[in-house]
C-alpha positions, 0 to 999 in steps of 0.5 A, a space after each residue: 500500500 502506498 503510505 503518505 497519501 492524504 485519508 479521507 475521513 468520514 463519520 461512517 464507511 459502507 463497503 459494498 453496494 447490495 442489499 445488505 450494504 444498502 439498508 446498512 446505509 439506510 439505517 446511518 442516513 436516517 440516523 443523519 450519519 454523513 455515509 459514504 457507499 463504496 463499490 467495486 462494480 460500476 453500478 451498485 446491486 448487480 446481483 439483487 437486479 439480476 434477481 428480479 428479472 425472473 420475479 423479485 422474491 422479497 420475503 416468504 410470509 409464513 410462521 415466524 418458526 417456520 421461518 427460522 427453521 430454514 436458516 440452520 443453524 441460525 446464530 443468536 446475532 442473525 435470529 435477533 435481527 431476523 426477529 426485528 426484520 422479518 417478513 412483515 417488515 420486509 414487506 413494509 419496507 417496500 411498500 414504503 418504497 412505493 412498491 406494492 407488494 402480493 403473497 403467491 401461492 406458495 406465501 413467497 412475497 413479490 412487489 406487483 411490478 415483478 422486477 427489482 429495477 424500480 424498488 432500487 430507482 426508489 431505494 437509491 432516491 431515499 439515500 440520496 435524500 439523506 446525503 449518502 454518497 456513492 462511489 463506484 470502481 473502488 475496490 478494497 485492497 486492505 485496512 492500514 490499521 483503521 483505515 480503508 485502503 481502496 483502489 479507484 480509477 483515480 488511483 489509490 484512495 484511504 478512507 477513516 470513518 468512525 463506523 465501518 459496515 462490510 457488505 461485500 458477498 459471499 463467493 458466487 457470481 464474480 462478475 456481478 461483484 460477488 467473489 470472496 475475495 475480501 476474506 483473504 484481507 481477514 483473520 484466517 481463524 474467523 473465516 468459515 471455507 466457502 461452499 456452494 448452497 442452492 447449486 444446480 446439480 451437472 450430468 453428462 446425460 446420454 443422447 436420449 435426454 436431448 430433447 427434453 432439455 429446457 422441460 420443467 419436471 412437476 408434481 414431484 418430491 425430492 429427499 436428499 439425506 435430511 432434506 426434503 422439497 415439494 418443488 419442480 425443476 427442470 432438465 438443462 443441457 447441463 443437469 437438473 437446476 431449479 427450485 426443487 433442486 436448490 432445496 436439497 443441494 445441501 444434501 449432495 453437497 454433504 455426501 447424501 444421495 439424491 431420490 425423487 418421488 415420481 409420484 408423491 401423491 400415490 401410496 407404494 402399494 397403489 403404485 404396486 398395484 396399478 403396475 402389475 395390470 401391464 399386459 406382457 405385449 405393452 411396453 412400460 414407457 406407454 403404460 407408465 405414461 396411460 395408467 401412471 400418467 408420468 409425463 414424457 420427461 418422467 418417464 426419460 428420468 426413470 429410463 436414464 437412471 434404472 437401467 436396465 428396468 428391474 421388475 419391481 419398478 414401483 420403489 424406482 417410481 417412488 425413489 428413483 435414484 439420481 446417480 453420480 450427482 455433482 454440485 456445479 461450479 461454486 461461482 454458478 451457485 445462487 448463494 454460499 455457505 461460509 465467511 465469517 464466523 458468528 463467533 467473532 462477531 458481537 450480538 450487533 455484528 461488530 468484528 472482534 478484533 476490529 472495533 467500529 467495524 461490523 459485517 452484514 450479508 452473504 459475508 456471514 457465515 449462515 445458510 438459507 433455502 431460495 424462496 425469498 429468505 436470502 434476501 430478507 436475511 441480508 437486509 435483516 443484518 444490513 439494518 443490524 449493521 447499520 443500527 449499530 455503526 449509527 450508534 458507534 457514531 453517535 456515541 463519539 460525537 457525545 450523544 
């Protein structure tokens, strides 16, 4: 690092421009913290926009355990701020943003417009408001003790602010800002490996399986070890990826093998039952498709992974095994497990061995299932965060 350059100071750093680094800032701008954001990419909250463009899940509006039983294990600090930031106020949030929101189906919450870009339109029109400032293209290289030391296009930069907040990601998704890099300017002993989490699995499929590539697989239920989903997926050129198969990545990622229920609303003896019907000169692939009524890309499942077909094929159509099932590439994965360890942080966040300093996000070192509570734990922590550097500052100038 080049010494003797002139630091900047301010009242409060934030370090990283995503969600969670965004409510951070929030929470300091309303506080009247002179903020400043500063991001590595050119334009803040790539990942959150990229999110939103097949449908901004904000939130999962369920029992408040139910809700926390997803993210396991969940640490005092994140229970504590997904207790003062669940769903009801996540949903809050946005409608305060102007950004009217509905409950599907399924309780997953999405603002009507569908898309994230107007939420953050609004969202960075409340900083701006409160006179948080933005700089983008500066990316981190290390603290000097207490200083931020940042690389920008004009060269390098130093930052001392009396609060800093960290929101720099987890490890998935590099070119949307997102690389883990940042953990090799930490303690080791605070830092958790980073994994995959909610991975879309890879198969080298045989021939056959080309032309059911792109085909949503329904009506389906998935168990891999002691996880278990109810959701669909789909079959890709590259292997089995969606909802569905996000539930139970943890499980192949664990060692567990991967079963899905063909047919979840049929007992196996019924199954058994219907099965033994065929008559000798019918082939399986038509009778499972007329009596069993399992669609084309089912049935392609079954003779992909039970070949040759045994004769009892009702515990194949009840647990059919996915074989030789492999996470894809960690940067390919929609979040990651690991990053720093809740055992260095206080209960507001606070690092440890870096006093001022608190961390929020996918930084952390927690795990949840897609469906809307990623996002609501990083905004949860970001306004943790936030709270905490605000009454840091507070607390040096005398208040």
């Amino acid at each position: 690092m080049t010494q003797n350059l002139p630091i900047e100071t301010v009242e409060a750093l934030v370090i990283g421009a995503g969600p969670a680094g965004l409510m951070a800032a929030e929470e300091l701008g309303r506080a009247g913290v002179q903020v400043i954001i500063v991001d590595a990419m050119p334009s803040p909250a790539r990942k959150f926009l990229m999110a939103g463009k097949s449908g901004l899940n904000l939130t999962k509006s369920e029992d408040m355990g139910v809700f926390l039983s997803q993210f396991s294990p969940c640490p005092p600090a994140l229970k504590m701020a997904l207790d003062a930031f669940g769903p009801t106020e996540v949903s809050a949030w946005a409608e305060s943003l102007g950004q009217s929101v509905f409950i599907g189906s399924t309780g997953r919450v999405f603002p009507k417009t569908m898309k994230a870009s107007p939420l953050l339109r609004a969202w960075l029109a409340r900083l701006d408001g409160y006179g948080v400032g933005l700089r983008r293209q500066w990316r981190l290289i290390g603290f000097d003790q207490k200083t931020a030391v940042f690389e920008t296009p004009d060269g390098e930069r130093r930052i001392q602010a009396k609060a800093t907040v960290l929101a720099m990601g987890g490890a998935s998704w590099a070119r949307l800002g997102s690389n883990g890099a940042w953990a090799e300017s930490m303690l080791p002993a605070q830092i958790a490996p980073f994994k995959p989490a909610n991975s879309a699995l890879s198969f080298s499929w045989s021939p056959h399986m080309a032309r059911h590539f792109g085909r949503a697989v329904k009506g389906v239920s998935l168990c891999c070890g002691p996880y278990r989903s109810r959701g669909e997926f789909v079959i890709s050129k590259r292997g089995l990826e969606g909802g569905g198969i996000y539930s139970v990545s943890r499980g192949v990622r664990d060692g567990h093998k991967l079963y899905i229920d063909l047919l979840p609303d049929m007992p196996l003896d019924i199954v058994t039952s219907t099965l033994n019907r065929r008559k000798s000169k019918e082939t399986v692939a038509n009778f499972l498709r007329k009596s069993l009524r399992l669609t084309p890309e089912k049935i392609a499942l079954v003779m992909e992974f039970s070949r040759p077909l045994p004769s009892d094929l009702a515990p194949v159509l009840k647990g059919l095994k996915i074989a030789a099932a492999t996470l894809r590439p960690m940067d390919e994965a929609i979040s990651t497990a690991g990053g720093l360890r809740f055992d260095g942080l206080s209960e507001t966040l606070e690092l440890a061995y870096m006093q001022g300093v608190f961390a929020c996000g996918e930084m952390l070192d927690w795990e949840a299932p897609t469906g809307g509570y990623l996002l609501t734990a990083c905004l949860a922590t970001g306004k943790l965060a936030g709270q905490a550097a605000s009454d840091v500052v507070r607390a040096s100038q005398g208040e």
